[in-house]
N, C-alpha and C positions, 0 to 999 in steps of 0.2 A: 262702379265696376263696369269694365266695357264685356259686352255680350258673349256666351259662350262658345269656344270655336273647338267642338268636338276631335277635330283632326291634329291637336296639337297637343305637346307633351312636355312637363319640367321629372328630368332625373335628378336626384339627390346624390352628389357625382364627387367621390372623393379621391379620385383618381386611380386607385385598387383595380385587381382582379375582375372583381365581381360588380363593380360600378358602372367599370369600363365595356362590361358584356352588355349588360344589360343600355347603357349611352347610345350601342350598335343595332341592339335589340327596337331599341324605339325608334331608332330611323328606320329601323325596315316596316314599322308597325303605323308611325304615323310621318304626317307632311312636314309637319314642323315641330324640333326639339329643344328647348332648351337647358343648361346644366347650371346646378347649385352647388357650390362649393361654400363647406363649414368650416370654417376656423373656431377650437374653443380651446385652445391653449395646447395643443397637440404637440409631442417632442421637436417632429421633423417638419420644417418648411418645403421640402422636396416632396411632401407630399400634396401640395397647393399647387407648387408647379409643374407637376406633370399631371393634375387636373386641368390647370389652363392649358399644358402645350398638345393633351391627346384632344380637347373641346375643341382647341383653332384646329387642326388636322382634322376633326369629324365635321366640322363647317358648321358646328352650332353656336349659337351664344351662350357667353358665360358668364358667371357673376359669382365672386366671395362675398360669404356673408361672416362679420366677424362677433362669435354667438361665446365670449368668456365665462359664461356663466354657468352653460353646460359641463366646461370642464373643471371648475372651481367648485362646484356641487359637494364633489364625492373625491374620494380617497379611492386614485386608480394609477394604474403603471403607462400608460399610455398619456399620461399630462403632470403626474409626481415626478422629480425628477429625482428624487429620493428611493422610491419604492424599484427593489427589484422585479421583473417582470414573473409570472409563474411560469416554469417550463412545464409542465401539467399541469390538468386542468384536476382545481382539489375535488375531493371527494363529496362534499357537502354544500357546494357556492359553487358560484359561476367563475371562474380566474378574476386576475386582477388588474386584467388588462381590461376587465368590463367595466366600462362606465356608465354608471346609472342613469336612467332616463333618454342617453342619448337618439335613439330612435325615436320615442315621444317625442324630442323636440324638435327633433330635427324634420320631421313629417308634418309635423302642426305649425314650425314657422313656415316650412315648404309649403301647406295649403294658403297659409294667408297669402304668402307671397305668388303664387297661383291664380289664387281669387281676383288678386288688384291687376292680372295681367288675362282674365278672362279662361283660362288653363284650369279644367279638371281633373284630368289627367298624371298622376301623379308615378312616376319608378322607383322602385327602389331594391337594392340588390341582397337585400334579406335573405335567408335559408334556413329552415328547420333541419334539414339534412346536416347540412358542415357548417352547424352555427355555434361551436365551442362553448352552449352551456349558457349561451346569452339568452335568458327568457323575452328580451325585444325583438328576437327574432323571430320568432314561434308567429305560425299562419292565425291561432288564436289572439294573439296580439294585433297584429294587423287588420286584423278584421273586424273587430270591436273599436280601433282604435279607428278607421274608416268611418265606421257608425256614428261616433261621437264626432269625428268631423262636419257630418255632415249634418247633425245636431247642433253643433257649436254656432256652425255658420250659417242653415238655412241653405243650402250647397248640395252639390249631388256630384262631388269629388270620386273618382277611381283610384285606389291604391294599387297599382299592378305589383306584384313581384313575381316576376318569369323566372328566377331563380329557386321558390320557395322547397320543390322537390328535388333538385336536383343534386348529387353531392358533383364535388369539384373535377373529379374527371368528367363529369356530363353537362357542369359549365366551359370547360377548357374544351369537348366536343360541341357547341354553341358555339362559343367563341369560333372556332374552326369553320363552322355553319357557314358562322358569318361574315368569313374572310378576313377576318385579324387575330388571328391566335399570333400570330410574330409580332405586331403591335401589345396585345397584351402581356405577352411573356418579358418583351423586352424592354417596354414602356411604363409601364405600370406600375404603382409602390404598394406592396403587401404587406412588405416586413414591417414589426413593430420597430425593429431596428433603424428604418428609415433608409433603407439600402433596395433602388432601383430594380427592377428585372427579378432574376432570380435570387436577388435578397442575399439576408446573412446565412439560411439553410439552416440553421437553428433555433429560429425563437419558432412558437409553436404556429403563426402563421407560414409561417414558411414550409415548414413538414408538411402543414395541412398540403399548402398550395402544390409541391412538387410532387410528394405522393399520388395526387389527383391527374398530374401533368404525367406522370410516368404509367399509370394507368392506361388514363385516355392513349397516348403514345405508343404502348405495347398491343391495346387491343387495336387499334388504328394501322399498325403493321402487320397483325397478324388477318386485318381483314383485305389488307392489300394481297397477302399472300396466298389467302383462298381466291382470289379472283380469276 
């Protein structure tokens, strides 16, 4: 393993929303970034490619990683091609658009792959806030899960997530922060539907996402117009 270079950083980068903030987030934070894109049987390929084409436009490096086994696991609407999506989130579980484990593994192949390139450093664009019910999201999660990394490996890894308090109007004000809310809005794939930008506007990421976007927007105008 070659020597630790504190000033550098791997996002966990799926091309989304909250990926994409956080991709911007670490170039403002460290010298050098790079992006990991998971493939693990995911409906839409549109979402791989507008993780590589917003990664060449942020000038960092990229790499897919092709991880089948995450999405073969579990019974989920997001990699069944059978399974209708839930438009609420039930009462008792996490929808079914949650796939189990995926954060576990996608964090824990992201550290080895980390390790072998000298990167502590670790993004990821998590949120207990407007995290639909996914118990992988949870700051508890992350942060035990940080521990045993660095258990696992003898490593003194950082899990960052800049996202974890914030809900979606106060990522899309971030985003804004950071000079690419138009990048994000327009480039980025949310929807479970696999549909660019502002999406299909009904599957339940999409509600989330706009709802947040209309927020931030109206308080954004209404602070221009106290000025």
């Amino acid at each position: 393993m070659t020597d630790i270079d504190h000033t550098r950083a791997l996002v966990v980068f799926s091309g989304g929303q909250d990926s994409t903030t956080c991709l911007f987030w670490a170039k403002r934070h460290f010298r050098e970034v790079a992006a990991l894109t998971f493939t693990y049987g995911q409906k839409h390929a549109v979402e791989v490619e507008a993780a590589r084409a917003i990664a060449e436009k942020a000038g960092v490096a990229w790499e897919a990683m092709d991880v089948p086994l995450v999405g073969a696991l579990g019974h989920n609407a997001l990699t069944d091609t059978s399974l209708l999506m839930d438009e609420e989130k039930p009462a008792a579980a996490p929808p079914n658009t949650f796939v189990p484990g995926r954060n576990l593994f996608f964090l824990s192949i992201a550290a080895v792959h980390a390790r072998e390139r000298g990167i502590r450093h670790i993004v990821t664009g998590v949120s207990e806030t407007d995290y639909s019910g996914y118990p992988d999201c949870r700051d508890a999660f992350i942060k035990s899960l940080n521990v045993t990394l660095n258990l696992a490996m003898d490593e003194q890894f950082v899990l960052h997530t800049p996202l974890m308090w914030l809900d979606k109007a106060q990522t899309w004000a971030l985003a804004d922060e950071l000079g690419v809310l138009d990048l994000v809005r327009r480039e980025t794939v949310t929807c479970y539907n696999g549909i660019a930008g502002d999406g299909c506007g009904h599957c339940p990421a999409c509600r989330l996402r706009r709802a947040g976007l209309e927020k931030y927007l109206k308080t954004k105008l209404e602070g221009d117009e106290n000025q």
